[in-house]
Each structure stands twice: as C-alpha cells, then as structure tokens.
FISE-338712 format. One record per atom (N, C-alpha, C, O): x negated, y, z. Coordinates in steps of 0.001 Angstrom, whole numbers, plus 524288, in hexadecimal, padded with zeros to 5 digits. Layout:
BEGIN
XYZ...
# end
This chain:
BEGIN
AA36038EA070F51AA2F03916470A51A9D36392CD70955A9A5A3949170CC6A9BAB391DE70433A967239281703B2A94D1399B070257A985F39CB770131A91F939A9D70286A901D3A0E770036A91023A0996FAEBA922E3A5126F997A911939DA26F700A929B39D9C6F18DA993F39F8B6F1B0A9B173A3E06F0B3A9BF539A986F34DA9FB839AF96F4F4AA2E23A0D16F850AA7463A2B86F7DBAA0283A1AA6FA43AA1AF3A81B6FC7CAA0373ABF16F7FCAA3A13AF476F768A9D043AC506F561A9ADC3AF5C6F1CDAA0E53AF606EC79AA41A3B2A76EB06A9FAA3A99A6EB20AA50F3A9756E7E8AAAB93AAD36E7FAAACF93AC6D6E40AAAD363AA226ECDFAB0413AB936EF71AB01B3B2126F063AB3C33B4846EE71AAD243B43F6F283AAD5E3BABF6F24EAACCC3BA756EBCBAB1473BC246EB50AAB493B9D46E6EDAAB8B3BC936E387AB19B3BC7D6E103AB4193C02B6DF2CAB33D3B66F6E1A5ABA603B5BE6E296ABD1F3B8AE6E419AC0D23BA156E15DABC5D3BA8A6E8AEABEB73BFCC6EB67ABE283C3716E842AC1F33C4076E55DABA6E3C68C6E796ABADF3CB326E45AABD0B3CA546E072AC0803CD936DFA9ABCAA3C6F76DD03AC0343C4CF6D85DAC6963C4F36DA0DAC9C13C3D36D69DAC7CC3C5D16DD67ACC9A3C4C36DE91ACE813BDDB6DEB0AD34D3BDE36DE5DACCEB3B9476DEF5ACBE73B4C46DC60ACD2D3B1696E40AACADA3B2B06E80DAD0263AE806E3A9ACF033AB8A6E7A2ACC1A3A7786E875AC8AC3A7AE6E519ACB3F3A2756EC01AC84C39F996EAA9ACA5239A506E6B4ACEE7398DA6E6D2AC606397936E30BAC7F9395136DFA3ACA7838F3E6E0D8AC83738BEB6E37EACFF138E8C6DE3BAD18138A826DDACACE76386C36DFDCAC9F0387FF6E0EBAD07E380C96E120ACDDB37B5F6DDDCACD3737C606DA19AC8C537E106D963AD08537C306D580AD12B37C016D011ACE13380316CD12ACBCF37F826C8E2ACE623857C6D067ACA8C388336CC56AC5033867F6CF17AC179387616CBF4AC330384806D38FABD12383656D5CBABBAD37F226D24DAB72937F496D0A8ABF2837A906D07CABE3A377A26CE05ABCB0376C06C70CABAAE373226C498ABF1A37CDA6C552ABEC237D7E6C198ABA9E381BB6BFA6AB9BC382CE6BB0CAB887383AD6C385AB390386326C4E6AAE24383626C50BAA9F93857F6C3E9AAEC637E816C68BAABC637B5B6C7B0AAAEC378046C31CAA69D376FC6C13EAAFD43763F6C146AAE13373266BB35AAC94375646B8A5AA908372FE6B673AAD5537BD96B61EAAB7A37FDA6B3DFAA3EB380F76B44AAA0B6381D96B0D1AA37C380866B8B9A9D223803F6BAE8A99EC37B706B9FAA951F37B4D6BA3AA9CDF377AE6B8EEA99DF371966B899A9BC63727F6B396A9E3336E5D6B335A9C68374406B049A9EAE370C26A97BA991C3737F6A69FA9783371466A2ABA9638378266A883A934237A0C6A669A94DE37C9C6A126A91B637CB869D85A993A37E746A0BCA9B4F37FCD69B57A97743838A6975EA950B386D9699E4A9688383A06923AA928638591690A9A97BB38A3768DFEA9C5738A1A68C9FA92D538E5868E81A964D3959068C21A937F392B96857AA910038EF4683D6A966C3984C68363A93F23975A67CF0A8F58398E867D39A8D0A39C1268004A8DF33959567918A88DC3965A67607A8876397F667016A8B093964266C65A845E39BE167022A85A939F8D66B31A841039A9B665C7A81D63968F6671EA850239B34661C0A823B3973F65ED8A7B713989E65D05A77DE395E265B53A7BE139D0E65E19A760439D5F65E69A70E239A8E66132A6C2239AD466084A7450397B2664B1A7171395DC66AADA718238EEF6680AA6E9938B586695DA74E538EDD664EBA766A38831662CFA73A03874065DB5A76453874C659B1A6DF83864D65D6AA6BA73864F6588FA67F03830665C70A67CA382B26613BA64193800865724A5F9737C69657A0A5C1737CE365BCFA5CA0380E065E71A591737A3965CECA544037C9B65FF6A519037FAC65E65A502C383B66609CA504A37DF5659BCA4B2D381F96570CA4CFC3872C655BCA498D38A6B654D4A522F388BA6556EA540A38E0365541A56523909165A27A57D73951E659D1A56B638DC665F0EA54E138FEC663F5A525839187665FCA53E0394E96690AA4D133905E665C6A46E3390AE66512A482B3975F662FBA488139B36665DBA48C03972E65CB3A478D39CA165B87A4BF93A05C65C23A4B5C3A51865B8CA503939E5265D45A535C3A28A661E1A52583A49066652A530F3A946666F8A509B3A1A5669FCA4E193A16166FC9A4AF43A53F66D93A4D0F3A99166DBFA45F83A52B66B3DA41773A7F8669DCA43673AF556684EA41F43B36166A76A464E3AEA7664C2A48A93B31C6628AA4AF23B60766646A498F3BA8166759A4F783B2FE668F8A50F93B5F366D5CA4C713B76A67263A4DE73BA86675C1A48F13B5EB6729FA457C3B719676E8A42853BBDE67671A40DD3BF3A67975A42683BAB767038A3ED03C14566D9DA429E3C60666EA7A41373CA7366FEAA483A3C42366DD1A4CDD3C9CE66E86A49E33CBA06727DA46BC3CF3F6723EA4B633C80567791A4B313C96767ADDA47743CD0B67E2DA48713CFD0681FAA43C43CC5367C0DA3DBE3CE6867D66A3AAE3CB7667EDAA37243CDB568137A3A353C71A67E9CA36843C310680BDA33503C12867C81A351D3C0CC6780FA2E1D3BFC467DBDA2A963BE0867914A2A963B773678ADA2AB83B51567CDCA2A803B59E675B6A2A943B11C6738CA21C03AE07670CBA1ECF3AF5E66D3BA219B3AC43672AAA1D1C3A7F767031A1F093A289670B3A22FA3A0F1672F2A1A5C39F3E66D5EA1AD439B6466B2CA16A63966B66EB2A124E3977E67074A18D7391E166F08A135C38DAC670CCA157F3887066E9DA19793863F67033A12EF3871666B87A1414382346681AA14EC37D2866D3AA18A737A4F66C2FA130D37C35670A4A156B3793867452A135437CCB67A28A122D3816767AE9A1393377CC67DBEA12B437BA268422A0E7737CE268610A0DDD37FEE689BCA08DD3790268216A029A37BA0682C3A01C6380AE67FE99FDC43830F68119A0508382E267C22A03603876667B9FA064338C2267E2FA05C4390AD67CAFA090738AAE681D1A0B7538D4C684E7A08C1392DF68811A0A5C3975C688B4A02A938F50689FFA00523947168D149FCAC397B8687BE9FA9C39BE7688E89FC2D396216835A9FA2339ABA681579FE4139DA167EE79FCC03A0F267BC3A034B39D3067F9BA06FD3A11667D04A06683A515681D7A05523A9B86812DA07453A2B7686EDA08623A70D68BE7A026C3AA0C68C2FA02513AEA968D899FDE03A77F68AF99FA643AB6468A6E9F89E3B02E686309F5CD3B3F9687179FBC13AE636804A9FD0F3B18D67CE7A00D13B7DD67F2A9FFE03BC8967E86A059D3B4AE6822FA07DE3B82F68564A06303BD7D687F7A06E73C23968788A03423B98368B359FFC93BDF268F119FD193C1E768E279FD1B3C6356904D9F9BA3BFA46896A9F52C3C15B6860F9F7C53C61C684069F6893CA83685849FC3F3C4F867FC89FE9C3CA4467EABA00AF3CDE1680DCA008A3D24A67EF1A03103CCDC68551A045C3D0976895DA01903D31168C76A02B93D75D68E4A9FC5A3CFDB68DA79F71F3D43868FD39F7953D319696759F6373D5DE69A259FA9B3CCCA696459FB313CA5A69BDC9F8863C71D69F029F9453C28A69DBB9F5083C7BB6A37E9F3833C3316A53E9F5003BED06A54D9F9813BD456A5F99F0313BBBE6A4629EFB13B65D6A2789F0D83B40E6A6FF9ED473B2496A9B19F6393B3B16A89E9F6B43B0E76AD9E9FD333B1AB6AD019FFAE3B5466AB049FF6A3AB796B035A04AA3AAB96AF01A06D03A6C36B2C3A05623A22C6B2E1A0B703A97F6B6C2A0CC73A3CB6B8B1A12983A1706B5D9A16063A3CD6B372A120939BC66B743A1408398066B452A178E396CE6B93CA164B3975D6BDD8A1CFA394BD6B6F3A20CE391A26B967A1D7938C026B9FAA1BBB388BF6B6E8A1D8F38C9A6BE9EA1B573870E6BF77A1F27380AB6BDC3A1FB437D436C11DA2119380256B8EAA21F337E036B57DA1E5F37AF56B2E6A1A5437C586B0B2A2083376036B371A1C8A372626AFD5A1C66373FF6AA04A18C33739C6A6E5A2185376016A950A20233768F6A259A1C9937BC26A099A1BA137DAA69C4AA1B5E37CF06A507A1704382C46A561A1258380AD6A7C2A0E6F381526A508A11AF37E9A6AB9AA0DA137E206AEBDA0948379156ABB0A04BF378796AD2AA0BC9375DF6A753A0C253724C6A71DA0837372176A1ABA061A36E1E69FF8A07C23789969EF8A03AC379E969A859FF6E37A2669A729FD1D37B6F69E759FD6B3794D6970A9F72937B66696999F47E3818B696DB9F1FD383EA693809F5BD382C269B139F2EB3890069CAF9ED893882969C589EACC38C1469BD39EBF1384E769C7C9E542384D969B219E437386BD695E49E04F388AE693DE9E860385BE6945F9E5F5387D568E5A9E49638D8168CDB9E17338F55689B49E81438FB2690469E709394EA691B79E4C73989B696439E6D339C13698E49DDD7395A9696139DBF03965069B2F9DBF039B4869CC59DA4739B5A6A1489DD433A0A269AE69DD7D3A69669D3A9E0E93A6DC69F029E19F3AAEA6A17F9E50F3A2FB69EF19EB5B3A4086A0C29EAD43A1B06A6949E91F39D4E6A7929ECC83A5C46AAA19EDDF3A21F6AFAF9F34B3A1D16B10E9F5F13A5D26B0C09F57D39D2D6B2AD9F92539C266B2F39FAA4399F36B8819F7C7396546B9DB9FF1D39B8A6BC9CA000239A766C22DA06AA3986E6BF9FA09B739A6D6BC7DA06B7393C26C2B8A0BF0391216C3D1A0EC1390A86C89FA0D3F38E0C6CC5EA1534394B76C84AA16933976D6CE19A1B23399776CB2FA1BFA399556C673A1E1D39B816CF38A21FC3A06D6D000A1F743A4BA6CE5AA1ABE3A5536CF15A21D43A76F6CC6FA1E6F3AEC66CCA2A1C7C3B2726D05FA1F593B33A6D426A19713B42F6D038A17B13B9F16D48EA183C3BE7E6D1C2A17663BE926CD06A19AC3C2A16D467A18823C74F6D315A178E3C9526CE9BA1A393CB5B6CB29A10863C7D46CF99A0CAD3C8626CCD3A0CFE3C7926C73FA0C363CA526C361A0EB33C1DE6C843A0F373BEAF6C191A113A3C3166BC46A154B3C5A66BC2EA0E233C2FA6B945A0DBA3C6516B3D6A13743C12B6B192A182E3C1B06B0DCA10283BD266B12DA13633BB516ACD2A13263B4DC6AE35A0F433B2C16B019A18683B1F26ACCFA1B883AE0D6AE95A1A783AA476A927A188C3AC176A523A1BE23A55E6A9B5A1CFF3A0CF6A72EA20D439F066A7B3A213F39E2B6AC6AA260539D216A4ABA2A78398966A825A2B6C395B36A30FA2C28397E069ED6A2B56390506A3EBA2EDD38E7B6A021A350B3901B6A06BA3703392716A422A375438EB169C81A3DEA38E1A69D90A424E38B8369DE1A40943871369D3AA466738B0C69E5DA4A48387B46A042A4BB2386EE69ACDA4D383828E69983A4B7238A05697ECA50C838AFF69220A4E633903B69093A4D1F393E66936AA4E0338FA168AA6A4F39393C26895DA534E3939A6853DA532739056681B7A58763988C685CEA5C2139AFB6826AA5AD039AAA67E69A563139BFF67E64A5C5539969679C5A5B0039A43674A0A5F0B39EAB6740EA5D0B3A2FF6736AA64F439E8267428A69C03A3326736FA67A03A8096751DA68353ABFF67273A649A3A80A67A60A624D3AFB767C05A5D6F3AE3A67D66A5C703B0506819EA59AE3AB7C67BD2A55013ACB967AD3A53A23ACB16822EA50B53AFD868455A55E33A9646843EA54933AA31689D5A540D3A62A68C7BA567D3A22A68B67A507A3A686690CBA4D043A1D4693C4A50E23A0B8698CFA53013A3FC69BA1A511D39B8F6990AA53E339B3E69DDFA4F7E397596A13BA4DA13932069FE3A4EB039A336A5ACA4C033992E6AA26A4F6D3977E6AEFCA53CD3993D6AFEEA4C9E3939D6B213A4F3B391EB6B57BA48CD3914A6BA8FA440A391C26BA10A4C68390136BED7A485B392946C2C1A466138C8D6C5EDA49B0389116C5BAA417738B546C8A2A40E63875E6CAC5A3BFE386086CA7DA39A0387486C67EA38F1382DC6CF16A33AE382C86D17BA30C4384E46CD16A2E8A3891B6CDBAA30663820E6C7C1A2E99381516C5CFA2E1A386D16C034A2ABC3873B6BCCCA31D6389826C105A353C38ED86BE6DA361E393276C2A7A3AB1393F46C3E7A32EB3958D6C49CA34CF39A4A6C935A376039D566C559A35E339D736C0C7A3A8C39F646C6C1A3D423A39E6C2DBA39EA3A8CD6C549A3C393AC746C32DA35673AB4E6C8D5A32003AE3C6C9CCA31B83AEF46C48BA340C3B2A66C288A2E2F3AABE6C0FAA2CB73AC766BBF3A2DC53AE116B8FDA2AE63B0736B5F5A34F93AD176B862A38283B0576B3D3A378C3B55C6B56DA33A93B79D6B3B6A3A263B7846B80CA39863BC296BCA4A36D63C02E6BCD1A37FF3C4466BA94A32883BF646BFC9A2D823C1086C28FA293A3C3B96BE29A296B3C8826BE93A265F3C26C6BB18A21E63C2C16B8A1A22653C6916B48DA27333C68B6B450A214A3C92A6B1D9A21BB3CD046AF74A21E53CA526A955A24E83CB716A5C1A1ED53C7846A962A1F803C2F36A56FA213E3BDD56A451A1EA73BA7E6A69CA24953BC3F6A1B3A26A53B67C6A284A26263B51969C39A272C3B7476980FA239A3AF5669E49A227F3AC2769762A26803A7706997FA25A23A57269DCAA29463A65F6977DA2C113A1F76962DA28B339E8469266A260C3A08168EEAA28F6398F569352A27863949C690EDA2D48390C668E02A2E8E38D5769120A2F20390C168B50A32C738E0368868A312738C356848AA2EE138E78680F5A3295386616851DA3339381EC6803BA36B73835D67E30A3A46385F76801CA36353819967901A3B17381E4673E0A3FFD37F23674E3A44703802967360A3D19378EC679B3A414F374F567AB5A4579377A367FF2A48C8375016823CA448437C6E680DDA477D37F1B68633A4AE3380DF684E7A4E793815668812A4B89382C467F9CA4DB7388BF67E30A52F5384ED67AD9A53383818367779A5765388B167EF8A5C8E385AC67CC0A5FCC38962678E0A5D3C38C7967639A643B3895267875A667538D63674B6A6A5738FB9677FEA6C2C393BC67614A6C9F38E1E67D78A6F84391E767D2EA6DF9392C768443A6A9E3906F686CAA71703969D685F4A70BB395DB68D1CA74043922168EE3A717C38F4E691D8A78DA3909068E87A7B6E38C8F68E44A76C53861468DF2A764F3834D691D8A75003854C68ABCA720D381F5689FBA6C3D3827B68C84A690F37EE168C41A6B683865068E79A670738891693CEA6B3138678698D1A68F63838E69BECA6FA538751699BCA71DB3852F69FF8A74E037F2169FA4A767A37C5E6A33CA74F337E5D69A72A75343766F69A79A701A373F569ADBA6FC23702669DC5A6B7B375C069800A65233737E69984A637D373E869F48A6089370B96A159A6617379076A253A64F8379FB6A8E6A67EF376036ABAAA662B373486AF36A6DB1375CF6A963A7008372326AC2BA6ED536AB36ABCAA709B3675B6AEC0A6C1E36A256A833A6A843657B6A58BA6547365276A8C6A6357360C16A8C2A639D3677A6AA7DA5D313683A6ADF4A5E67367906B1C3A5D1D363626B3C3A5FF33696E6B345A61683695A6B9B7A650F365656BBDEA63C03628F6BF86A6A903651B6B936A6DB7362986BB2EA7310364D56BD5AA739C369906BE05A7623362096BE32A7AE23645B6BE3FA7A2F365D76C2E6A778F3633E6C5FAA7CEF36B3E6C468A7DE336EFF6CA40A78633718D6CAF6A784F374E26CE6EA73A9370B06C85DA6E99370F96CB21A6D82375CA6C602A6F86375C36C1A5A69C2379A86C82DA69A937E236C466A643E37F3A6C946A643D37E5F6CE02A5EC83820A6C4C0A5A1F384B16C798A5C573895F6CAD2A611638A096CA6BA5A1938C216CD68A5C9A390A06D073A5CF4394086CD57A60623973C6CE66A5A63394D86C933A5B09399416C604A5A9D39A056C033A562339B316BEE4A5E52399AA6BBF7A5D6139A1A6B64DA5D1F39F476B4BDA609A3A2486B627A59443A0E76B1D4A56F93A67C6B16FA57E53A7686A9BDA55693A44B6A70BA59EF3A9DC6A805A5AFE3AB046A2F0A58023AE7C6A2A5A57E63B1BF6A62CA53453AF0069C8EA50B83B54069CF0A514A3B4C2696C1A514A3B108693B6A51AC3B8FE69659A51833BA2668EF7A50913BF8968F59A53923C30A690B0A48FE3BFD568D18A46913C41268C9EA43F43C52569144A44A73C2886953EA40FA3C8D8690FEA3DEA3C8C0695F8A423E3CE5F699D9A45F43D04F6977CA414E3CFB669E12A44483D3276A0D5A44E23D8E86A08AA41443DB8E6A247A48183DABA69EFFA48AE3DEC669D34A4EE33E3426A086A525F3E18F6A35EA4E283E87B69ECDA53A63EA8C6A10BA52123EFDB69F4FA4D7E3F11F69E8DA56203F2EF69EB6A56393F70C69BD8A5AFE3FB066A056A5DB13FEBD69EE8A5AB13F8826A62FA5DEF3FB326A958A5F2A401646A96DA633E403F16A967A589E402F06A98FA584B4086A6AA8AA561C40A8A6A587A51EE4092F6A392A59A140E476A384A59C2413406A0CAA595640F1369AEDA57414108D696DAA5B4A40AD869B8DA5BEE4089069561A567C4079A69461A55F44063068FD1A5245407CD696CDA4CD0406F069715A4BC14000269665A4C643FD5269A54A4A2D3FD7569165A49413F67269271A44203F6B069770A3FF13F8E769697A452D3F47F69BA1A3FAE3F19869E2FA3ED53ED0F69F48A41D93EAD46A24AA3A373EA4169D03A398C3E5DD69D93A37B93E4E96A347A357F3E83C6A5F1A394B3DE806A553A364E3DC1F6A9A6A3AD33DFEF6AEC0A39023DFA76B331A3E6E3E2236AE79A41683E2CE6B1B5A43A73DED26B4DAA45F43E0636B8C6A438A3DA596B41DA47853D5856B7CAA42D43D00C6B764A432B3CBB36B96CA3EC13D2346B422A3AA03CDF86B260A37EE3CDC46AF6CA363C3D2276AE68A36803CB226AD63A30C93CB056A8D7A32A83CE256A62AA37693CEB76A5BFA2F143D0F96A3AAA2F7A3D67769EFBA2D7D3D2F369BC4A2EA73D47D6975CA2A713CDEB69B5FA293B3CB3E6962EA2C033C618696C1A2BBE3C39669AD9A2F8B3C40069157A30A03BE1A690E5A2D073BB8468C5CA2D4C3BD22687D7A29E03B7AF68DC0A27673B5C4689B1A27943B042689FAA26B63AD1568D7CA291B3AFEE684BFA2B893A7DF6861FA27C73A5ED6808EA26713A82F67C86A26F23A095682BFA225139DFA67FDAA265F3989267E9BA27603953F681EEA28363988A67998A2AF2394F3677BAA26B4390EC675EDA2343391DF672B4A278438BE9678B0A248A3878D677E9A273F3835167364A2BE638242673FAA24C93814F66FA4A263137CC566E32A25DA377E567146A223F377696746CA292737460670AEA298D36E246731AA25D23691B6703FA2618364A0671FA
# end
C-alpha cells in the first residue's frame, strides 16, 4: 500500500465509507481522465479583443496596476516607468525565462537585472505567465527551472509580463492550455492562481497588504 493510498483510506474511515468497489474505482478513474469542464460564465465566452479589456478591468478591481508595451522591446521601459514611480531601485530579478531573459535590457542601461530564483533581499520580481483569466482578472502561474515560483512569493514586488496572445477567458480554458502543454498525466509541480496583489484583513478587520506576498501586482500587458 502506498502512503497516498493510506492517506485515502483513513479519510474513508472517518467518512464512515469502506473501501471502493471495482466499479466505483473504475468510475472514479474515468471521471479523472474525461477532464470534464464546470460552467463557464458567459462573460468569460467573448472575442479576444474583449478579453484583453476584461482581464485588464478585472486586474484594476483587484488592486493591481496595469501598463502598456506595444510589443516585448518595450517591455523594460514600462518596468522602469514602474520603478521610477514607486521610488524603487533600479534593479530586478528575472525568471530566468527566455521570453524574459531574451529582451533588450540594454535599452535601459540604469536598470540592473539578475536571472535566478529569489533571495530575501529581492525588492522586486519579473515572471512571465502561464495564462491569464480574462473571467477574474487572474494570472495563472506554474512552477519550473525556468519559473521558480520564489518569485511569485518572495519579493515584495511582483511585475508580471503577459501577452495579449496568453490571456484566455475562462479558468477552465487556463487547465485545457496546461493540459495541452504538458501532456496527458504530466502537470508542473505547482499551478499558482493570484488575482491582486496579497492582502488580509484577519486582524481587527484591518486590510494589510503583502501578508502571504507581494503587497504590489503590476502586469505589463504586451501586444503580439
């Protein structure tokens, strides 16, 4: 018996539940492979170009700031616009990602830029993304050499990099593009959903930002 297997089994027990059939293991199992999709609101089922300004809209609810880069070379002077207004050192590490690593940072010779996992230290992060939500305005991240999830995490600041061509309409249609990437049975170790930057209002009804993570979300919607 494996440790999964024991794990499942004690929660059976407390359920009062014995162990399952053939017939129900089997029907458990087709249930898990059919990938069945939940509803989708019709809000989430519209054009591209009105995904785009859903995604956007919902990102502002949320608290996250939104800029603009007509393709992926103007990418580093939006994140230095960023900085600039926030009163942040000119320094940023990057998911060591080709579709990051892969820009013209020269163009922005005050900007220093390290490609890595996060430290401590790190003020403020770069990641491209897996998907972004158009229905809740939310980024779906997934983890791997090339994507430490440190960066979502860790840094007090996180800029997301998203193309227009990423951003789907629903989450449903975020876990058929993961499953279409990867392959059937095969999934990154970790898919990370964020909408808005981190926040909680635990104690005394008080909002605080950067409680579980970045206190800033700032996403730089790229054209294709």
């Amino acid at each position: 018996m494996t440790g999964r297997d024991a794990m499942l089994g004690r929660i059976r027990t407390a359920l009062g539940r014995g162990p399952l059939s053939a017939e129900q293991a089997a029907g458990v199992d087709a249930r898990v492979k059919a990938h069945s999709r939940n509803l989708v609101p019709a809000r989430a089922q519209i054009p591209q170009g009105d995904r785009v300004a859903l995604f956007e809209q919902l990102l502002l609810k949320a608290g996250a700031t939104v800029d603009h880069a007509s393709g992926p070379g103007d990418v580093p002077a939006a994140i230095s616009r960023f900085l600039i207004g926030h009163n942040l050192p000119k320094t940023v590490t990057l998911a060591p990602d080709a579709r990051l690593t892969g820009l013209p940072w020269d163009k922005e010779p005050l900007l220093a830029t390290r490609a890595g996992k996060a430290d401590p230290a790190d003020l403020t992060s770069v990641t491209p993304v897996f998907a972004g939500i158009a229905e809740t305005g939310t980024l779906m991240l997934v983890s791997g050499a090339a994507t430490p999830s440190t960066l979502n995490l860790l840094p007090d600041n996180h800029i997301a990099v998203v193309r227009m061509s990423e951003i789907v309409g629903s989450m449903e249609d975020g876990w058929d593009a993961l499953r279409a990437t990867y392959g059937d049975g095969e999934m990154p170790r970790t898919a990370i959903f964020v909408t808005g930057p981190s926040r909680t209002a635990d104690i005394e009804l008080t909002m605080i930002f950067g409680a579980h993570g970045p206190r800033r979300l700032h996403v730089v919607l790229v054209g294709d």
